[in-house]
N, C-alpha and C positions, 0 to 999 in steps of 0.2 A: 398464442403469441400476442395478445392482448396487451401483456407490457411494455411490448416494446411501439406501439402504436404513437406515433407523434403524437403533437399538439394539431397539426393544420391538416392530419387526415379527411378533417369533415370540409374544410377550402379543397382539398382536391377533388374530392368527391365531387361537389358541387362543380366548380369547372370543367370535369370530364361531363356532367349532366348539360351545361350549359355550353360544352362544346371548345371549350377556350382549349383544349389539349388534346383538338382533332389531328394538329398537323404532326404531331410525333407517328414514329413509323410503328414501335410497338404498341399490343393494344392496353388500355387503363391500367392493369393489373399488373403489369410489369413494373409501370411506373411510378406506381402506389406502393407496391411490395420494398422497391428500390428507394422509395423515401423513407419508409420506416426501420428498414435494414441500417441505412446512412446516419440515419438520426441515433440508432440505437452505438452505433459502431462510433457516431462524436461525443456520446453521452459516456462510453466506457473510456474512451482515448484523454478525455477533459478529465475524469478522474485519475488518469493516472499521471498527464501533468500536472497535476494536483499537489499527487502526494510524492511523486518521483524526486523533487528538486529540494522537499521537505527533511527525505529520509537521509539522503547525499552528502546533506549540509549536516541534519545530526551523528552521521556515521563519522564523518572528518573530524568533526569536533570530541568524538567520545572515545579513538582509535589512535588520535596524536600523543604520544610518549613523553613529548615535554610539559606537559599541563600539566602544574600541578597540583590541580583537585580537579574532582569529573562533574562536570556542570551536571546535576539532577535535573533542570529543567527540558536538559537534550534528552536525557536520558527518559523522560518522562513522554518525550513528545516522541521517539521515538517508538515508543511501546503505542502512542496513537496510531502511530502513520500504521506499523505493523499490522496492526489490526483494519485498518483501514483498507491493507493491500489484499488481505485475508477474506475480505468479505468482496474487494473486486475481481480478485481473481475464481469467488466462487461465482459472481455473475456474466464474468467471460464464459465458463463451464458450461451456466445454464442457457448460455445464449447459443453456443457451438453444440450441444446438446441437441437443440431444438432444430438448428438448423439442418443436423446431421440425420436425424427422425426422418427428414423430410426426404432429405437425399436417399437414404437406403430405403422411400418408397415409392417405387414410380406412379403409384395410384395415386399418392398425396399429390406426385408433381403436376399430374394429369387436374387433379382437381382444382388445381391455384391457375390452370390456363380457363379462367371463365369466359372471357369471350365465346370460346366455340360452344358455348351453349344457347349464345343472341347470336352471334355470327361465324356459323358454321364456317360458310368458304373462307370468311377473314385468317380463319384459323388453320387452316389448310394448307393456305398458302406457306412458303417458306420466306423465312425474311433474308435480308440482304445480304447473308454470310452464308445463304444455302442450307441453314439450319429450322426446323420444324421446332415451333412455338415450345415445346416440354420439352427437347433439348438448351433453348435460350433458356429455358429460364433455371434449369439444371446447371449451367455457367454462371446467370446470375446469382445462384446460390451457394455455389462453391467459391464464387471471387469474393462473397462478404464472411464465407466460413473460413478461408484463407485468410484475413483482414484478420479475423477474430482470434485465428491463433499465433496470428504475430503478435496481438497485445498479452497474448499469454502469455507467450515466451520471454516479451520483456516483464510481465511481473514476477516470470520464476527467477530470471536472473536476478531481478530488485531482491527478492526474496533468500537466493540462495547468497547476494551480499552481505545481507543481514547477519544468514548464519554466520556465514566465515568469518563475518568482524567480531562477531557474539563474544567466543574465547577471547580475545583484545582486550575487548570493553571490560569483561570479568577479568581479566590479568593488571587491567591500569586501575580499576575499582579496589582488585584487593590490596595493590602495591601504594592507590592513596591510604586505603585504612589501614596499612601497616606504616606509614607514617606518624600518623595521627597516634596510631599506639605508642611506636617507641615515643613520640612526644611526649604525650600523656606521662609515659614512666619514667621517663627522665624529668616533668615536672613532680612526680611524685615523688621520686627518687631523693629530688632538689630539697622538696620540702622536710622529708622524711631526716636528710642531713642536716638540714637547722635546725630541726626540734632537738637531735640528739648534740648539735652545740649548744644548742639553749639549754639544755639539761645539765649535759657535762659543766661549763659554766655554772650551773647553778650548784652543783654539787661538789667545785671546787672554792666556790665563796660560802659556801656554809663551813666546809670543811677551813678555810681561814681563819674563818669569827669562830669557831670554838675552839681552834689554837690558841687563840688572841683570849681568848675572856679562860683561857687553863692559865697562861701565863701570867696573865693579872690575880690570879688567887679567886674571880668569882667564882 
């Protein structure tokens, strides 16, 4: 779990050494565990208001029926954010992964209660809800695994809006470029009609002047 390790892990450290985080009732480990859990679970939540309010605004915009041409740049930033949800909802995964490791094994949870190895009775004892140290911290691990898959759950929704707008966005795409075509062909069409008045024209004044120059006797 190294990843998920704050910045200010070595400031707690040192405070529990020097004593400043005597008065808390749990022992160090709890408390350390419960920072880097916090921090990792605001680091995942800050990217998804990140890109939540990004994807929202380019779905609205590329999904409205009365536009008519489809912004590329929505389009384009959309396929960021996409990717952007894609690789945080694989680090939601790998974080609820990790934590569930833990959970399905009571040896791990035994071993993250280090106190009872400086201080056995500390650790003996029950804390204030009647619970023995590797049950708290069994809760503690399940309230930040529950935390973690609530940010999942809102990146599948984000995710599965995406799809469902997807066909939209491909049906206003191809109904701009069937605009653009019939355009196109009725300018071509336009032009294709003048050249053949300019021709016709052209090939009823020739047809004039050699009437005109029969009737003269040239």
């Amino acid at each position: 779990m190294d990843e998920f390790i704050p910045n200010n892990y070595v400031e707690l450290c040192r405070a529990h050494r020097d004593g400043a985080l005597a008065t808390y009732s749990l022992p160090f480990e709890f408390r350390a565990l419960e920072a880097i859990l916090q921090h990792r679970i605001n680091t995942l939540q800050a990217r998804l208001n990140e890109v939540q309010p990004q994807i929202l605004d380019c779905l609205e915009s590329l999904v409205d029926p009365k536009l008519l041409s489809a912004d590329r740049s929505k389009l384009h930033m959309l396929l960021l954010n996409s990717k952007s949800l894609s690789e945080l909802e694989t680090d939601i995964k790998v974080f609820k992964d990790s934590l569930l490791k833990i959970l399905d094994e009571d040896e791990l949870i035994e071993e993250l209660c280090l106190t009872k190895w400086t201080d056995p009775v500390c650790c003996s004892e029950e804390s204030s809800l009647g619970l023995d140290h590797a049950h708290e911290m069994e809760l503690l691990l399940e309230n930040y695994f529950m935390q973690a898959e609530e940010l999942g759950n809102k990146t599948r929704e984000l995710k599965g809006l995406i799809d469902d707008s997807e066909s939209v966005i491909f049906i206003n795409l191809d109904s701009h470029r069937n605009v653009m075509m019939r355009l196109n062909l009725q300018l071509t069409m336009g032009t294709f009609s003048l050249v053949m008045d300019f021709k016709s024209k052209g090939t009823v004044d020739k047809s004039v002047g050699i009437v005109t120059i029969l009737n003269h006797g040239y």
